[in-house]
Structure formats: C-alpha cells, structure tokens
Backbone of each chain as ProteinMPNN parsed JSONL, in Angstrom:
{"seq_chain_A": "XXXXXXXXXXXXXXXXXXXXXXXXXXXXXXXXXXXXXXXXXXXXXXXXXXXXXXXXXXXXXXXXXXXXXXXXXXXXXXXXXXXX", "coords_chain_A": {"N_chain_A": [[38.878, -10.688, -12.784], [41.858, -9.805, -11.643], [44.754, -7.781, -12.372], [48.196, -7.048, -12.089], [50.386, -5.528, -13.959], [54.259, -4.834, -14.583], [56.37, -2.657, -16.126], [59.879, -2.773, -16.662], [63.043, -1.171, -17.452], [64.865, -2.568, -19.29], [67.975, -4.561, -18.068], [70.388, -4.399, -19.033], [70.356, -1.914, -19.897], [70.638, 1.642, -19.703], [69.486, 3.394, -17.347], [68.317, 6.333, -16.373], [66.682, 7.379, -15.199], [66.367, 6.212, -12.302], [68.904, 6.545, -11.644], [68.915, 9.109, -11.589], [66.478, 9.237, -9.242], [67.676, 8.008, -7.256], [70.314, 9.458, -6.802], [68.85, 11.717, -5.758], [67.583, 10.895, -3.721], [69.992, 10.341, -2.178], [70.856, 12.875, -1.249], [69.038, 13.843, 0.169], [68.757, 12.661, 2.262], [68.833, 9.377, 2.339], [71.22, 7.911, 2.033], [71.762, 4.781, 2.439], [70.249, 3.64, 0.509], [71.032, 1.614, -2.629], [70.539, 1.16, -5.547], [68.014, 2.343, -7.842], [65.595, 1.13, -9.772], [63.551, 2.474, -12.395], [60.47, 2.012, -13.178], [57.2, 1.315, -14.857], [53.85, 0.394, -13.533], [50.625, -1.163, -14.185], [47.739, -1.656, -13.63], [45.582, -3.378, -13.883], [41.958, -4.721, -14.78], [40.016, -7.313, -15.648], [37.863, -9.055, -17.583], [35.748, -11.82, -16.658], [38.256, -13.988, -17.44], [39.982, -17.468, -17.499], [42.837, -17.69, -15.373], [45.171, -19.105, -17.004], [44.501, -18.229, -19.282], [44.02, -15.104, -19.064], [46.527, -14.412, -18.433], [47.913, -15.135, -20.936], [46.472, -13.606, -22.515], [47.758, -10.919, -21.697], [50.036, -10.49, -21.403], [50.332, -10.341, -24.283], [49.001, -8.007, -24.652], [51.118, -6.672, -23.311], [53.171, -6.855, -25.425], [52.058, -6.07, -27.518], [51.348, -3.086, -26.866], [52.042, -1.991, -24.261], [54.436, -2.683, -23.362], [57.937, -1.202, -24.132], [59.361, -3.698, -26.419], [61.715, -3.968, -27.096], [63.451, -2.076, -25.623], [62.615, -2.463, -22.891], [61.527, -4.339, -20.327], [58.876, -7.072, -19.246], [56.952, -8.158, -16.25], [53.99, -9.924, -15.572], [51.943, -10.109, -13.204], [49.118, -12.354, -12.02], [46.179, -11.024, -10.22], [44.081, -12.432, -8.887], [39.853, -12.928, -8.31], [38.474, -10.17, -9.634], [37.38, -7.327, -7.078], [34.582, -6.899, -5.55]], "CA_chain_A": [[40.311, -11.003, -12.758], [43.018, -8.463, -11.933], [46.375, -8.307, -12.808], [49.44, -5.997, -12.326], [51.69, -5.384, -15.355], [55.278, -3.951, -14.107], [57.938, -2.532, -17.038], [61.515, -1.925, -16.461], [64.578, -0.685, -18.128], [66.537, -3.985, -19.693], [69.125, -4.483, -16.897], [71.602, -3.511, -19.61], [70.024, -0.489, -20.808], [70.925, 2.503, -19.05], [68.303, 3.735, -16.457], [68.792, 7.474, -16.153], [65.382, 8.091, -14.37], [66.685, 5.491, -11.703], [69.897, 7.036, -11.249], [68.592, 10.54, -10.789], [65.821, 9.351, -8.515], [69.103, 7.219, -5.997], [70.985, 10.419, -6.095], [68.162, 12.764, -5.07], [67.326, 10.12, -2.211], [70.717, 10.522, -1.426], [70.68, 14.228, -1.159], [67.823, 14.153, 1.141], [69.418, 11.682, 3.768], [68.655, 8.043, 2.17], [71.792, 7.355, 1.881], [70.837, 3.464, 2.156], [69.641, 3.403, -1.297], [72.062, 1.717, -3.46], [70.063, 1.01, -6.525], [67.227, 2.447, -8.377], [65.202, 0.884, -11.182], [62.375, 3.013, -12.55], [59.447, 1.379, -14.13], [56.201, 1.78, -14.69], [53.19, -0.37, -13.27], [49.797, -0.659, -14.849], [46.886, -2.174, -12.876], [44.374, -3.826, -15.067], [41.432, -5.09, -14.411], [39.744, -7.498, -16.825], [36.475, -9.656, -17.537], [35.6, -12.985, -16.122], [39.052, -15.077, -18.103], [40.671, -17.918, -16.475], [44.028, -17.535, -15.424], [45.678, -19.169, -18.131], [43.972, -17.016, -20.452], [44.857, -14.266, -18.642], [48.106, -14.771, -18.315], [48.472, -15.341, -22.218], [46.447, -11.934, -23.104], [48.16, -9.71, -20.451], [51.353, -10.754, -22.312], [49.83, -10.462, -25.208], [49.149, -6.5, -24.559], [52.652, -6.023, -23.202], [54.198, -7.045, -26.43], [51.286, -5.377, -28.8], [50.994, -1.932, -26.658], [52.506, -1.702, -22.46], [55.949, -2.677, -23.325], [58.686, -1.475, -25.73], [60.722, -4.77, -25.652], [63.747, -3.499, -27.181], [64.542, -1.373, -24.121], [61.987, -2.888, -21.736], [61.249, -6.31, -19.713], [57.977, -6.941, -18.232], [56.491, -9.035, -15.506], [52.839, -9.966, -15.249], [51.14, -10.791, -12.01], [47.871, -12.023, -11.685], [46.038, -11.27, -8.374], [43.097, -13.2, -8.269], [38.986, -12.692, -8.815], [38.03, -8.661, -9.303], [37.145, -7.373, -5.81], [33.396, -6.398, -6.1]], "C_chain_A": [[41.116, -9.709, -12.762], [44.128, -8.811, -12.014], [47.189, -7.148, -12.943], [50.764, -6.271, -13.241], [53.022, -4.097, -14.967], [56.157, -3.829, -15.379], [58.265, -1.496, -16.742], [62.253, -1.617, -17.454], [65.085, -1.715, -18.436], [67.181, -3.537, -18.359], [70.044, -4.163, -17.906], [71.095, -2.163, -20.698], [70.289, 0.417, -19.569], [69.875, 3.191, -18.492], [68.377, 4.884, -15.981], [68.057, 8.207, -14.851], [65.747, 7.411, -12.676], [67.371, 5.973, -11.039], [69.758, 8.142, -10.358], [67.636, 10.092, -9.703], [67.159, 8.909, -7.102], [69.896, 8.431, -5.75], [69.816, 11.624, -5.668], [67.995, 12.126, -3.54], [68.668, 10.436, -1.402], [70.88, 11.89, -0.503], [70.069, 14.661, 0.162], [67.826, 13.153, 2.394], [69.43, 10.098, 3.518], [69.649, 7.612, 1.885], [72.315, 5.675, 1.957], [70.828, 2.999, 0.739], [70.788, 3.181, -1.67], [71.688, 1.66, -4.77], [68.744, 1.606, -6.139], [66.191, 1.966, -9.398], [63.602, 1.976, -11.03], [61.609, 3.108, -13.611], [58.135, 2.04, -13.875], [54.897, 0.31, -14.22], [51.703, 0.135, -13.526], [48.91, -1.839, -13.985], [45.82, -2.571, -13.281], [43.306, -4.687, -14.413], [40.227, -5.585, -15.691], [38.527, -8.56, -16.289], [36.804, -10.713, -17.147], [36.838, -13.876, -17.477], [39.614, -15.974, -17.334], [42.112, -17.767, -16.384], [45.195, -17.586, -16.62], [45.704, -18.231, -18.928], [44.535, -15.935, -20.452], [46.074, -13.924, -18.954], [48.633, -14.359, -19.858], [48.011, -13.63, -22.876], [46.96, -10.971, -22.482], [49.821, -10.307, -21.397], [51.34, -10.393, -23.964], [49.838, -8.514, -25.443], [50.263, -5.983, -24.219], [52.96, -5.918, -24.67], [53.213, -6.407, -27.863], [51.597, -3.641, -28.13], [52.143, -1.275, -25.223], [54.188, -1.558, -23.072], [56.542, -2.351, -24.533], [59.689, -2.363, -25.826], [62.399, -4.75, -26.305], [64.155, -3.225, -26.135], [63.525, -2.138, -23.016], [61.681, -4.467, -21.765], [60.213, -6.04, -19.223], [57.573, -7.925, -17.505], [54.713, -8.887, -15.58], [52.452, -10.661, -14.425], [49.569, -11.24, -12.098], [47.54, -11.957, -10.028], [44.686, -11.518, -7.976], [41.605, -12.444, -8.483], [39.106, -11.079, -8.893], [37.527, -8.558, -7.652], [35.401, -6.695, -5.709], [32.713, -5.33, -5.025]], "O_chain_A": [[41.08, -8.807, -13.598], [44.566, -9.941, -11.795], [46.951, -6.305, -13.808], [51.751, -7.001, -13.148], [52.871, -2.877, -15.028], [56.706, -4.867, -15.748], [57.883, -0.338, -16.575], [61.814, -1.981, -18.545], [66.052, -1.959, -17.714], [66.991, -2.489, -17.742], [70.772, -3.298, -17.42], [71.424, -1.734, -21.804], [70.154, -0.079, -18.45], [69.181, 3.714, -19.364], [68.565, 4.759, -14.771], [68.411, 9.023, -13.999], [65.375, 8.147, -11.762], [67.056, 6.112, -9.857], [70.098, 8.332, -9.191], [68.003, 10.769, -8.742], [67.345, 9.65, -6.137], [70.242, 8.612, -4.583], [70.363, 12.582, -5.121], [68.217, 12.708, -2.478], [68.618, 10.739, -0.21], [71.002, 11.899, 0.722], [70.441, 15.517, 0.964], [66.966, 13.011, 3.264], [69.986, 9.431, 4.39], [69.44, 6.575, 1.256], [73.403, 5.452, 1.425], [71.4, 2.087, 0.141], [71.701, 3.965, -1.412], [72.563, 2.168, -5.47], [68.243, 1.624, -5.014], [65.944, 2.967, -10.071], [62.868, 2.172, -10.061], [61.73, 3.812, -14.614], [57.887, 2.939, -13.073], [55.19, -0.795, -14.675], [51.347, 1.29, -13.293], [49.479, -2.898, -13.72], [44.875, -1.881, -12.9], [43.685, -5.403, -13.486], [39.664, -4.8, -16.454], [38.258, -8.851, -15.123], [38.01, -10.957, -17.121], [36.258, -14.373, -18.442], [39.906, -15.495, -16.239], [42.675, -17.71, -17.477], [45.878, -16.663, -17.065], [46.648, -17.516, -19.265], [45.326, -15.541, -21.309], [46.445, -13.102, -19.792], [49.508, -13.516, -20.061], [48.724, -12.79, -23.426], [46.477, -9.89, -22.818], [49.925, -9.535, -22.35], [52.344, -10.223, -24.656], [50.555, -7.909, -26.24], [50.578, -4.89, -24.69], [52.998, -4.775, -25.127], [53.662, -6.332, -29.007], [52.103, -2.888, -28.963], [52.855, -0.275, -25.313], [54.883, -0.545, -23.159], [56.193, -2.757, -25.642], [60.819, -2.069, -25.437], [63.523, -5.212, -26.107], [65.056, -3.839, -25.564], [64.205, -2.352, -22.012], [61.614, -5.351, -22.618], [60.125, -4.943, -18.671], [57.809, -8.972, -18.107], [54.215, -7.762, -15.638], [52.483, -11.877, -14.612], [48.776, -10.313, -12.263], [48.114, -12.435, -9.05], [44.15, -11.008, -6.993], [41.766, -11.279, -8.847], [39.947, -10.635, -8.111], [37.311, -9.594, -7.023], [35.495, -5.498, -5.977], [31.656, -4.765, -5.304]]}, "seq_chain_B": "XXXXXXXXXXXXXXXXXXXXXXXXXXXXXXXXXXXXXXXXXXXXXXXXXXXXXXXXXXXXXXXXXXXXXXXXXXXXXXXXXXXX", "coords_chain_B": {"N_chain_B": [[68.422, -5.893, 1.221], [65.716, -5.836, -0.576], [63.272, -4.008, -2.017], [59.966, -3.281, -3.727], [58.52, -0.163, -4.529], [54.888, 1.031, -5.347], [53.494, 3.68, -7.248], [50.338, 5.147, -7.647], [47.721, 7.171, -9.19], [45.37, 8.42, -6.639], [42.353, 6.361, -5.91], [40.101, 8.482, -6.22], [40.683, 10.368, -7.549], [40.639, 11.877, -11.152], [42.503, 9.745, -13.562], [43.842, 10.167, -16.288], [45.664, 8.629, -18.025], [45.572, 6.151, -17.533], [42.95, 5.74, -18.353], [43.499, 6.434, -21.48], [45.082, 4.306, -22.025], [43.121, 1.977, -21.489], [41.662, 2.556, -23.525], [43.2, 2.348, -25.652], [44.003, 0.038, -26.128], [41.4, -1.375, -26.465], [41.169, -0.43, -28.575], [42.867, -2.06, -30.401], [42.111, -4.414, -29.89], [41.806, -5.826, -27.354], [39.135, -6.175, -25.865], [38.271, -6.969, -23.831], [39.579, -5.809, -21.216], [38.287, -3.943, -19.03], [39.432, -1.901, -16.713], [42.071, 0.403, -16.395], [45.161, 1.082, -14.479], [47.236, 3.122, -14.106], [50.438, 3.977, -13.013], [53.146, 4.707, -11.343], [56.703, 2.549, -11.171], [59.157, 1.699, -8.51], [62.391, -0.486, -8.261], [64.037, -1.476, -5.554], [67.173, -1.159, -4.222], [68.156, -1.74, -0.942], [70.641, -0.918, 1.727], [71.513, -3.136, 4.231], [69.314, -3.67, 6.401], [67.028, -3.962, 8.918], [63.936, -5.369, 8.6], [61.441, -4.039, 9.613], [62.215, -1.505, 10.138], [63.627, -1.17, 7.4], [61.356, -0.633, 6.075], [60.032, 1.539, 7.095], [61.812, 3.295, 6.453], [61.4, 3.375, 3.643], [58.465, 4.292, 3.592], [58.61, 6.759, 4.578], [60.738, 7.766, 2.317], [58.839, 7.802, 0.146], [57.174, 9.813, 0.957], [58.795, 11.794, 1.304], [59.621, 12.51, -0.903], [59.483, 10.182, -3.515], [56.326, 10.332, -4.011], [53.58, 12.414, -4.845], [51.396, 12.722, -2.524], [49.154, 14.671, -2.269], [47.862, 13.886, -4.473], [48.208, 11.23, -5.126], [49.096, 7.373, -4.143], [50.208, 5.188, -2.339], [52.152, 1.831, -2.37], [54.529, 0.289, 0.257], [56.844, -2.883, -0.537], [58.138, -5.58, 0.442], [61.129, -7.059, -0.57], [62.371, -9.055, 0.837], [65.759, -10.152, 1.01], [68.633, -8.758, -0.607], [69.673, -9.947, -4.162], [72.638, -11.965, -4.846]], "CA_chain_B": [[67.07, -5.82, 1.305], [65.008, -5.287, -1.684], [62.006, -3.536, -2.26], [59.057, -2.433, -4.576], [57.412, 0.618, -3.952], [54.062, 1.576, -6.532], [52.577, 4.815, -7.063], [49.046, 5.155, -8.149], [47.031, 8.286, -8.665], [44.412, 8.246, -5.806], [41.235, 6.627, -6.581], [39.095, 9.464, -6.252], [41.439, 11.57, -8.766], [40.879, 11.112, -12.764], [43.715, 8.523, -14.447], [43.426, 10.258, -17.703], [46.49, 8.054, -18.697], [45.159, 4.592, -17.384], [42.188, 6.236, -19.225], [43.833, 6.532, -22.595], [45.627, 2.966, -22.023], [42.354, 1.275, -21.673], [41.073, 2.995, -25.102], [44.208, 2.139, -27.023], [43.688, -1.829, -26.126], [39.958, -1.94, -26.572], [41.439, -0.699, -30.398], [43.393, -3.337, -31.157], [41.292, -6.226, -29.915], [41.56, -6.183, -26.284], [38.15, -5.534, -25.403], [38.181, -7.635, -21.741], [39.674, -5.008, -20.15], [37.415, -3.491, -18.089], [39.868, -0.519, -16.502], [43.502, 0.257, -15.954], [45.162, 2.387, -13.536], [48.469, 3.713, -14.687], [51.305, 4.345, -12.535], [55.059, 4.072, -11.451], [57.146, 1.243, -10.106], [60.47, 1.587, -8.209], [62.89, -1.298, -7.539], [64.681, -0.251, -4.789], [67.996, -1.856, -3.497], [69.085, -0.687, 0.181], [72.11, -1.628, 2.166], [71.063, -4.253, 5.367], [68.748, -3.067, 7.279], [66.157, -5.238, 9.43], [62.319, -5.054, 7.503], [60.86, -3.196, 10.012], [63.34, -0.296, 9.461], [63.366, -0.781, 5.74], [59.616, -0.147, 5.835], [60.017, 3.057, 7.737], [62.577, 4.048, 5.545], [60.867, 3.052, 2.11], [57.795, 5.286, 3.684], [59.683, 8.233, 4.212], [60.875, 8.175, 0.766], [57.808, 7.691, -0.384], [56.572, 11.076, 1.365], [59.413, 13.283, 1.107], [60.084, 12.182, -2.707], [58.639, 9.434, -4.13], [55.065, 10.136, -4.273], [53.049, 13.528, -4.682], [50.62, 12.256, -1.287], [47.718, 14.945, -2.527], [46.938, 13.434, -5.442], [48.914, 9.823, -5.268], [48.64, 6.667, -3.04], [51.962, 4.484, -2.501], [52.316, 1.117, -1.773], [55.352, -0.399, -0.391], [56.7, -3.974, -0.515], [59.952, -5.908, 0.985], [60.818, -8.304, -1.139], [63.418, -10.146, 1.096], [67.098, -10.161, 0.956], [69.426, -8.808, -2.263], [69.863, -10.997, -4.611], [73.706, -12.207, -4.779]], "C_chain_B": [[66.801, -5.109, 0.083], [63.5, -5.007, -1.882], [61.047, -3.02, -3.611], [58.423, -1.556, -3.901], [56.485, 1.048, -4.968], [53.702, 2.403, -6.113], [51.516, 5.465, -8.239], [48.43, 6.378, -7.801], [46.113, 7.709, -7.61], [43.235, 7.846, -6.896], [39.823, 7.529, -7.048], [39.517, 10.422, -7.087], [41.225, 11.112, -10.278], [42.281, 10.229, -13.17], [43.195, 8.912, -15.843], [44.567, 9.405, -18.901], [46.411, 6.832, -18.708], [43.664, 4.755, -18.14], [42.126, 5.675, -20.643], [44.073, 5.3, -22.989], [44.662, 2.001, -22.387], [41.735, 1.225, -23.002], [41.782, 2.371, -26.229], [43.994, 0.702, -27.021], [42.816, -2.121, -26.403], [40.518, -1.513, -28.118], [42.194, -1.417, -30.714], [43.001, -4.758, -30.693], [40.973, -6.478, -28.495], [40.408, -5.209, -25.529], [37.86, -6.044, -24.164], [38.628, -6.805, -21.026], [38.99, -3.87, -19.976], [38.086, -1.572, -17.593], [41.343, -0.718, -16.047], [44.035, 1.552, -15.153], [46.997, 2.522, -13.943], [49.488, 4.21, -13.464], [52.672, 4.017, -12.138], [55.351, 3.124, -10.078], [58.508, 1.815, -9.496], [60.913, 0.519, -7.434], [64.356, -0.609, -6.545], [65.45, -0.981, -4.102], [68.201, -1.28, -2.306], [69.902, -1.459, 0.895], [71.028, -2.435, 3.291], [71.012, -3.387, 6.551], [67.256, -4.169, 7.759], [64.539, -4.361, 8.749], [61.758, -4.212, 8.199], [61.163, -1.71, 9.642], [63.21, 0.318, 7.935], [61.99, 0.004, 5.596], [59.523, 1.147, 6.254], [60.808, 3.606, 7.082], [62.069, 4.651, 4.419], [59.496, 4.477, 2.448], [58.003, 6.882, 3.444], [60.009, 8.871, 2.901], [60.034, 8.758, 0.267], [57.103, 9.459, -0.677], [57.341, 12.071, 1.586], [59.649, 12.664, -0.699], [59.228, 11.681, -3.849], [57.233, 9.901, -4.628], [54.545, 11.645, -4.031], [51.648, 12.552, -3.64], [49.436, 13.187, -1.804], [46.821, 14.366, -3.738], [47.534, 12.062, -5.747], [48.895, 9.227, -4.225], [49.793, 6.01, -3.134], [51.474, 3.342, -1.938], [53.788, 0.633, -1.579], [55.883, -1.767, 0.282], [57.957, -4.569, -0.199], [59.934, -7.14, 0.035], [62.09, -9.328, -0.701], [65.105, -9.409, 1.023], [68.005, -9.715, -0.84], [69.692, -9.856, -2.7], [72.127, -11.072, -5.024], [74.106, -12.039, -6.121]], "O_chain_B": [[67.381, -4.096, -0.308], [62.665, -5.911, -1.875], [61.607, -2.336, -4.469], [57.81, -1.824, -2.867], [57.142, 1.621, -5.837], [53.441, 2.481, -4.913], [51.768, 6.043, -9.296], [48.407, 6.813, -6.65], [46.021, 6.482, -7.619], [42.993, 8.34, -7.997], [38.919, 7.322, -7.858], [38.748, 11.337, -7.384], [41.634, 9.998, -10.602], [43.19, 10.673, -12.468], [42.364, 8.26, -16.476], [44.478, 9.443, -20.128], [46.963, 6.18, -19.595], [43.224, 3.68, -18.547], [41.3, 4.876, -21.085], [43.57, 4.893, -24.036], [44.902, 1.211, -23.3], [41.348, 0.195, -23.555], [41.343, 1.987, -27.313], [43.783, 0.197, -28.123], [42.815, -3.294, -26.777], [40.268, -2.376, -28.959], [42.174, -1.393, -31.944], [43.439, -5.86, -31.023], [40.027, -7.222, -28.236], [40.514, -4.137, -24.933], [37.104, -5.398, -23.438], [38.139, -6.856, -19.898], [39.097, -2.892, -20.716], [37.585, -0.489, -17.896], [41.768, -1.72, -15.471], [43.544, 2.681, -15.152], [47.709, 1.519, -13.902], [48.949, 5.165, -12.906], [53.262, 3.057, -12.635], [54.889, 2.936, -8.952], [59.006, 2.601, -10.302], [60.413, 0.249, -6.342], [65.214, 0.253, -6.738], [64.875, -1.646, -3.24], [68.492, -0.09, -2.434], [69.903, -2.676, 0.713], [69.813, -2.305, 3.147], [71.797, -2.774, 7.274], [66.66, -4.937, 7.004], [64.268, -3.177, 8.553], [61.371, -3.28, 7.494], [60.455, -0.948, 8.985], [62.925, 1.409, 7.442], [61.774, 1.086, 5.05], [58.794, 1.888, 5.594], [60.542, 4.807, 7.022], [62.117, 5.839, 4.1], [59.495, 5.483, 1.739], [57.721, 7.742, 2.61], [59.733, 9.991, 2.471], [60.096, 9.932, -0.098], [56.746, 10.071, -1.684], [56.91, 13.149, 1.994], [60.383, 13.573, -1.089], [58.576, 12.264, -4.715], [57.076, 9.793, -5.844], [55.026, 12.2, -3.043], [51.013, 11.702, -4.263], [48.417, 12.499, -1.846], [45.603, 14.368, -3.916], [47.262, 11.724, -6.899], [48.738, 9.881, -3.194], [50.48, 6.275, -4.121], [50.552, 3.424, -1.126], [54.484, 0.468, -2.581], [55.556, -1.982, 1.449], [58.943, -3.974, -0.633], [59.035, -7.968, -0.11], [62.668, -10.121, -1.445], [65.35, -8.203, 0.997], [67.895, -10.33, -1.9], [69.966, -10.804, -1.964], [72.7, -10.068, -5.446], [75.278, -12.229, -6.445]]}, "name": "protein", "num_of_chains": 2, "seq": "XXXXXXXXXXXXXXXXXXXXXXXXXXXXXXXXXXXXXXXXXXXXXXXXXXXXXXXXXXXXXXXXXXXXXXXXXXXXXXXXXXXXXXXXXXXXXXXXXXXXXXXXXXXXXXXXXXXXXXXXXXXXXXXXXXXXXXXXXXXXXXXXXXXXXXXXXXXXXXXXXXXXXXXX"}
C-alpha cells in the first residue's frame, strides 16, 4: 500500500515561503503565477493494510508526527497496492 | 488553472530526511511503514491558460527554479480550473 501525505500552511496562516517562491517566479518571467502555497509531501510506503486501515493510520501519523496542526492542514491520498 | 507540482530527491540519491521520518514513526508505534520519501509540494495558482501551456509553463518553473534537476525529480499535475 502506498500513500502520499501533502502538508500546507492553514489558509489563514501566513505562507512566507509561498510568497517568496510567486515573487521569484515572477522575477524570472512567470508572471502567470498568482498564488503560491508551499508544503511539504511525504511518500510513504507501508505493509500489506487495507485501505480503511490505511487511511486511519496515515492520519494517525499526521496528527502524532508529519503535521503541526496548529499551523498546518493535511491531505492523505492513498494510491493503491505497492508497485513490486 | 490550478496545479500541484512535487519535488522528490532522485531515487538513486540518499533521502536522509525520509530516512529519519521513517525512524521517528517506527518509535512511536508505526512500525508498517516500510519507507518514506520526503519532499516538497507547491500549490500553484496561474492566470487562464489552456493545460497544454500550463504544463509547459509549470515545467519550466520547475527547471529554472523549482527543482535542483541534479539531484531532484519533479512531478507536475493540473488540477483543473481555479476554484471560485
């Protein structure tokens, strides 16, 4: 089973890393870019659980270790058997 | 148009931080995970531009900015239309 764990910035916490990355893009011609968010994504890869399961311990590690949920939100994906 | 782009050390490079990650979870109970790969997310708003475009854009980034390319791998992802 694998599973990608993404944390962001709260949408009302101030995202500094975000900011600076949208104005360097700008700098450098991307002017395009109107927003930034800048998170981190963690790519896990775990033993034979079923989804459910999954699901519940991959949430389970955000909120013990991945995420700090004062300032951060996280999403957990699963993406189906390990690839062997 | 909204996008994710991830950036993952290469697999052939050490992850001494998806490393560490995996260590700190196998000590507090989560011993199912197997291995984690550590790296950054960006959500990435840009003004209206057709997907093909975006994608050639989002690349670009990627490889003048975003992503150190000798020792990092990028993926990136359209995720449709801004949200209103």
């Amino acid at each position: 089973m694998k599973a990608r764990v993404t944390v962001y910035p709260r949408r009302e916490i101030l995202d500094p890393q975000g900011k600076a990355i949208r104005e360097a893009l700008a700098r450098v011609g991307f002017e395009e870019v109107r927003e930034v968010r800048a998170g981190k994504s963690f790519e896990i890869e775990l033993g034979d659980l079923d989804p459910a399961r999954a699901g519940e311990r991959l949430r389970e590690m955000c909120e013990r270790l991945l995420a700090n949920t004062v300032v951060e939100e996280y999403v957990v994906e699963l993406e189906g058997p390990a690839r062997s």
